[in-house]
N, C-alpha and C positions, 0 to 999 in steps of 0.2 A: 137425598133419598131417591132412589129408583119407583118408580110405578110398573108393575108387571101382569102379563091379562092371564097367565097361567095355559099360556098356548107353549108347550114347550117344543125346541128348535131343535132342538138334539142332546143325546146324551153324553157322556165326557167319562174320560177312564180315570179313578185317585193313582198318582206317580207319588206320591210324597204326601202325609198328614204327620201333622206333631199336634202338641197340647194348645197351641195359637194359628199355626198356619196349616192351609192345605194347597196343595199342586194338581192340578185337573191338565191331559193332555184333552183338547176341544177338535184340533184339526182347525177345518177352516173358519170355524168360529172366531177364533182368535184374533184375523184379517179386521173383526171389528172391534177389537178392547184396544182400549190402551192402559195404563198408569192412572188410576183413578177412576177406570168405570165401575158400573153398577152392574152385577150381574147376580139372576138368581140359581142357586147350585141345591135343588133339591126341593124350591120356595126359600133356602135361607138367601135373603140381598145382603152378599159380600161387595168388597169393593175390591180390584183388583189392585196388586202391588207389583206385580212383575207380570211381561207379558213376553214370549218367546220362543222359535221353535215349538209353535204348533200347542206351547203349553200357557197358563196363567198361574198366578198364585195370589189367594188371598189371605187375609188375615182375619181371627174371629176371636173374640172377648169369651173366658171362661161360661159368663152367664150363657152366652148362644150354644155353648158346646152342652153344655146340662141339658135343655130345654130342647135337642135338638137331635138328630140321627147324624148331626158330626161325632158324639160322642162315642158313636159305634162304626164309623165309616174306617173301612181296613185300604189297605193298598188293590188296584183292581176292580175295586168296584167300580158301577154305573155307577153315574148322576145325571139327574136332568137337570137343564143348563136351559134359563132361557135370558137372554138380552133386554135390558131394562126400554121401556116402551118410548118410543121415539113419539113427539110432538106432529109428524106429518105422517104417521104409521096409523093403521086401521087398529080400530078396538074391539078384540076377540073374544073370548073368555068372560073375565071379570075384572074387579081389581083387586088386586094382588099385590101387598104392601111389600111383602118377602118378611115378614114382621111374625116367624113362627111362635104362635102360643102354646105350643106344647106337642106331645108327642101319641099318638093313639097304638093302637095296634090292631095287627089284622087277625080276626079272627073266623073267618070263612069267604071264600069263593067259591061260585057257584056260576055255572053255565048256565046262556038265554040266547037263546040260539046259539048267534054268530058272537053273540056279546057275553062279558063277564060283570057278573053280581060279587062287587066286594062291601064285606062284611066289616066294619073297625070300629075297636071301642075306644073312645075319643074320652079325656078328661072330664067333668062332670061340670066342672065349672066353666064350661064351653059350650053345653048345650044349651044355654039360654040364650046362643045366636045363632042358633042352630035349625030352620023349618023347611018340612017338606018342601020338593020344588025349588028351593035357595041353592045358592051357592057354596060351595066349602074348597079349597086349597090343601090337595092332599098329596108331598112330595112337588110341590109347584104345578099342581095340574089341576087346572079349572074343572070341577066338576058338579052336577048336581043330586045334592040328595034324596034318594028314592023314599026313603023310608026312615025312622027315626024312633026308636023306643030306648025312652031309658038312655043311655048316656052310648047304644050302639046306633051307628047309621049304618045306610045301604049307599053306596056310589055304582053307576053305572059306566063299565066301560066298553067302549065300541073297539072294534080290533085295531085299527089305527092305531088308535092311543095306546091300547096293547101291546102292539110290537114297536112303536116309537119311543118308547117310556122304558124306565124302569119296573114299571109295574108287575112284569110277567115274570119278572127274577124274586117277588117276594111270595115267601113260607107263611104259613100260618104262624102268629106269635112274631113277627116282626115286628119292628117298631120305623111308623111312615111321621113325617113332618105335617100338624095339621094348621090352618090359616082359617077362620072363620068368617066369613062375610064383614069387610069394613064398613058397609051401609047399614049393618043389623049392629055391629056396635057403637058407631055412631049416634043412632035411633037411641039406643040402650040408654045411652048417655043422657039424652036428652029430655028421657021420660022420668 
């Protein structure tokens, strides 16, 4: 298992998805996979199976495609692609299992200033790791929750993340990949 901080590296073009595998061209990403690494494509942690000319290819279990925005990923699309966190690498973000619990959607954006207000309504039975100020993992990207009623949250994003991300390619009614804080279910657990 990869450990990922949801700082994403870049994003990656789909060349090929079938019902088990997908093909990401990365570019120079690629310089660092090999045959068995861990990389996250969206916040899903695949593991890579072929790696070549500029492209990788992973493989994924029915259950992740269900539970996931593989299940609607077309040829061409973005994905954010980030590189599972190195042992002498700096820790950015969060943690980020790549372990998506399910799927939200968006349902408003909104300008602040320079930055955008997104809107997603996240499954219900996710918001009990859910608080103000916390973290959440939305499409692999470390962010934190502005606001919180009811089973919708607010994420804040800075323009960076905007133009680095997939995020400025989605429609109202998409559907993003969501990750909820692994220290808030952990806790959960415990209590």
């Amino acid at each position: 298992m990869g450990l990922f901080t949801g700082i994403i590296q870049t994003t990656g073009k789909v060349t090929n998805i079938t019902d088990d595998q997908i093909t990401i061209e990365a570019g120079d990403l690629t310089n660092e996979l090999k045959t068995g690494s861990s990389i996250a494509i969206d916040g899903i942690c695949l593991t890579t199976t072929e790696v070549r000319n500029g492209q990788f290819t992973a493989d994924f279990m029915p259950e992740t495609a269900q539970k996931t925005t593989l299940s609607n990923q077309k040829i061409d699309d973005l994905v954010n692609l980030e590189l599972a966190m190195r042992a002498d690498g700096r820790f950015e973000g969060h943690m980020v299992s790549g372990h998506v619990e399910g799927m939200g959607t968006l349902t408003k954006v909104d300008n602040d200033r320079n930055s955008k207000l997104l809107t997603i309504q996240i499954p219900d039975e996710l918001t009990k790791y859910v608080i103000k100020k916390g973290s959440i993992a939305i499409n692999g990207i470390s962010l934190t929750v502005i606001d919180i009623q009811n089973s919708q949250i607010t994420v804040g994003i800075i323009p960076h993340t905007w133009k680095m991300t997939n995020l400025h390619l989605l429609n109202i009614g998409d559907k993003v990949n969501v990750e909820t804080d692994m220290m808030a279910k952990y806790i959960a657990k415990m209590i």
